[in-house]
C-alpha positions, 0 to 999 in steps of 0.5 A: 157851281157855287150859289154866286155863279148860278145867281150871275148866270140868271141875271138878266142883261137889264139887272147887270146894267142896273147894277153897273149905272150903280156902280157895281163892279161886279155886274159889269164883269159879268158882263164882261164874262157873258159876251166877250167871246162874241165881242172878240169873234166879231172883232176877230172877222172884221180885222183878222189880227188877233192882237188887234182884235183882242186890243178892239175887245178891250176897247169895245167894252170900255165904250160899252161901259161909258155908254151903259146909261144910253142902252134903252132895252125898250128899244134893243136887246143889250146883245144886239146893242152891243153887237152894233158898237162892236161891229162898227168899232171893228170897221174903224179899226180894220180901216185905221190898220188898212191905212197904217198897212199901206203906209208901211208896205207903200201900197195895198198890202195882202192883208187889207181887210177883213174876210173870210174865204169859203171853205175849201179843202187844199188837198182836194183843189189848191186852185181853186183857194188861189183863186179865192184868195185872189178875189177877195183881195181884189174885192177888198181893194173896191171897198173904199170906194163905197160910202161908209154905210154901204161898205158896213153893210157889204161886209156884214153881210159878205165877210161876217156872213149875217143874214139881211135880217140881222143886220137889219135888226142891229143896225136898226133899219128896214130890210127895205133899206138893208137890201136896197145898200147891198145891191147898189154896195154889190153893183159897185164892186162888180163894176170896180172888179170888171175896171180892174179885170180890163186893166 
């Protein structure tokens, strides 16, 4: 590894933005290099179209760079800054492709919102990967009937898989108020599954 390349991996996330409200070009491509991956893997979870999400990416770190003189590292890691805007503009854009979907289809498409399915083995029971599959188009189809924090927070929490500790440390809430929007975000979609159920 060249002395350049050691020097860019000990910089700091606060030096590279220094460097960047200088104008440095540089510093934000190291940056950019730091944490694209993780842009793009939040990115990836929540629309789960890797075109969409590598045009999300590219749009993440643009808004990154016009907002680098609102980061306050007294207040947040740039990381956890960073995670917050990513995860909120890929919500934006799963709901702009889930609209766009619909319109094309003329009606709730297979593919409606980002998820994850548990891990199973298909040799071991096919079944049950229907049944996963068919849940979580069925919670999928609940979700715009959520307020929009409410909904931020079930997938975040259900489809990206992070724990009521980080999303509270990204969204900058208690785990008080974290807890309190997934229970009432989760008892809605019960209910929804049971109204669907009867139907």
């Amino acid at each position: 590894m060249s002395s350049c390349a050691v020097a860019a991996a000990l910089s700091s996330d606060e030096e590279l933005v220094r460097r960047c409200r200088t104008g440095e070009e540089d510093a934000f491509s190291e940056l950019y290099g730091r944490y694209r991956g993780r842009v793009f893997s939040t990115a990836i979870r929540v629309i789960r179209n890797p075109e969409d999400a590598q045009d999300a990416t590219q749009e993440i770190f643009l808004k990154l760079y016009r907002a680098m003189d609102d980061w306050k590292p007294e207040r947040s890691r740039l990381s956890t800054w960073l995670y917050r805007m990513s995860a909120n503009h890929a919500i934006d854009c799963w709901r702009i492709r889930r609209r766009r979907l619909k319109s094309e289809t003329g009606g709730v498409a297979a593919e409606t919102v980002a998820g994850r399915l548990p891990d199973v083995d298909p040799q071991h029971a096919p079944y049950r990967v229907l049944e996963e599959k068919e849940l979580v188009n069925r919670v999928r189809c609940c979700l715009d009937s959520l307020p929009p924090l409410q909904r931020r927070f079930f997938i975040l929490r259900y489809f990206n898989g992070l724990t009521l500790e980080e999303i509270a440390a990204a969204e900058r809430r208690s785990i008080g108020t974290v807890k309190g929007l997934i229970f009432r975000a989760t008892r809605k979609v019960r209910q929804s599954l049971r109204q669907v159920k009867r139907s």
